[in-house]
C-alpha positions, -999 to 999 in steps of 0.1 A, spaced: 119 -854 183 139 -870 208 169 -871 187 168 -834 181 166 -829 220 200 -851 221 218 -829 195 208 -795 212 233 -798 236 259 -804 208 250 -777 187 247 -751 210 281 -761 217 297 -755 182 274 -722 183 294 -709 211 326 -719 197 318 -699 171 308 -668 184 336 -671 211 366 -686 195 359 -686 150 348 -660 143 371 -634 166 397 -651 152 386 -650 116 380 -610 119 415 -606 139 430 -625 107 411 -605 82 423 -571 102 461 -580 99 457 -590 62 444 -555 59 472 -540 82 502 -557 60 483 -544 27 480 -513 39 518 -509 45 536 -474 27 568 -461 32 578 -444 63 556 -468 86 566 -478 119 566 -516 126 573 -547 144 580 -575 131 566 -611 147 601 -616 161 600 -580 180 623 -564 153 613 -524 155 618 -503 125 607 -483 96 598 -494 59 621 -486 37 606 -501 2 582 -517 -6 574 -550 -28 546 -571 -35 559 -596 -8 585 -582 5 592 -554 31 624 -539 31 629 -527 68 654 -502 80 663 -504 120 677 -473 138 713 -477 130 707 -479 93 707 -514 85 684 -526 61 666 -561 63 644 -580 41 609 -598 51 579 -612 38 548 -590 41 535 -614 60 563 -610 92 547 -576 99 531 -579 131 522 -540 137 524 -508 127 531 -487 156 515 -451 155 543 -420 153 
């Protein structure tokens, strides 16, 4: 009994962690996965390095990304950081 009085304070600890810091993190991680699947042609977005433009194709990994002045630039799905509502 006295040893499960000594772990309380520990696992109330990881408990907390867990519903402050885990699990957020775990849902925000699960919502971008969804984001970067979700992905179509025509789509707004920002890259994780601030680059802004619009999808131009589409691959099973790959983006192709067109900016304003009509370059076109290749990244992973995974670089996408938003899509930004039109």
């Amino acid at each position: 009994m006295d040893m499960l009085v000594s772990l309380a304070p520990i696992i109330l600890m990881f408990v907390i962690f867990y519903f402050l810091l885990i699990r957020p993190q775990q849902k925000r991680q699960k919502q971008v996965k969804q984001m970067q699947s979700d992905l179509k042609k025509g789509d707004a977005v920002v890259t994780i390095g601030g680059f802004h433009g619009v999808v131009h194709a589409l691959d099973e990994d790959t983006v192709i990304i067109q900016s304003g002045d009509g370059q076109k630039l290749t990244y992973d799905r995974s670089a996408i950081r938003e899509v930004k509502s039109q």
